[in-house]
N, C-alpha and C positions, 0 to 999 in steps of 0.2 A: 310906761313908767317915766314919767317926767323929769329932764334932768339928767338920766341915767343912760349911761352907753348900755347895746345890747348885752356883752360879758353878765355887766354890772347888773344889767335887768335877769339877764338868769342866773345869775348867784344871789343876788335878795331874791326872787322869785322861788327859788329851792328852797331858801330858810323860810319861808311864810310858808312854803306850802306843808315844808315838816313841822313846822311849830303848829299850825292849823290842826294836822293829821292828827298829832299828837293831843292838842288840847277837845277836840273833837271826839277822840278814843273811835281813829279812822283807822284800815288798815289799806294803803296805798301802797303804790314804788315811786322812785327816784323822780322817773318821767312823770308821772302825776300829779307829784308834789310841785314841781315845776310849773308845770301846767296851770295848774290851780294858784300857785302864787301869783303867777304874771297877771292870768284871764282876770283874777279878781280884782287884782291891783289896777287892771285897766278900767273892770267896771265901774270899782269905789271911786276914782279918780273920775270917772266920766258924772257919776252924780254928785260929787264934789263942785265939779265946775260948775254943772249946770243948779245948782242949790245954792250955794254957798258964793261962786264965782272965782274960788282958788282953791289947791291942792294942798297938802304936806309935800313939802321939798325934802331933799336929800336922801342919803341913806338909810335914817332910823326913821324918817318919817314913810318915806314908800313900804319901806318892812312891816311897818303899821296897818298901812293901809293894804298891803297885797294879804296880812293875816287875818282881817277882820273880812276882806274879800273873798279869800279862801274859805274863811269859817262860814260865810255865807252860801257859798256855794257849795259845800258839805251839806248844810241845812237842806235848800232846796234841792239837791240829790236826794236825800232819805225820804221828804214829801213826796216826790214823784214814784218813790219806790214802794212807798208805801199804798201811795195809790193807786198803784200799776196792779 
């Protein structure tokens, strides 16, 4: 999470990954939510760079992006489960 001290990156990364859980109609825990916010937050960020050439900065902007990351990878969990 760019920008963000570690704390920081796990306290946005816990509210993305509950706001995701939730917008998703996911049934997760604490640590997952977490998990899920950062991992996503790193991946949107990585193809932000590499597309776009910049990220969303700051606070509401990383929260954005680790929720839309999250919701992402909620998605392709269910794919994979589905196909398993």
């Amino acid at each position: 999470m760019e920008g963000l001290g570690w704390l920081a990156a796990i306290i946005v990364g816990g509210i993305a990954g509950w706001l995701a859980e939730k917008f998703m109609n996911s049934n997760m825990g604490v640590i997952m939510n977490v998990i899920l916010g950062i991992v996503g937050a790193i991946i949107l960020n990585a193809i932000l760079m590499a597309v776009v050439g910049t990220t969303l900065g700051g606070w509401i902007g990383q929260l954005i992006i680790g929720f839309i990351g999250a919701c992402l990878l909620i998605w392709v969990a269910r794919m994979f489960r589905r196909a398993a």
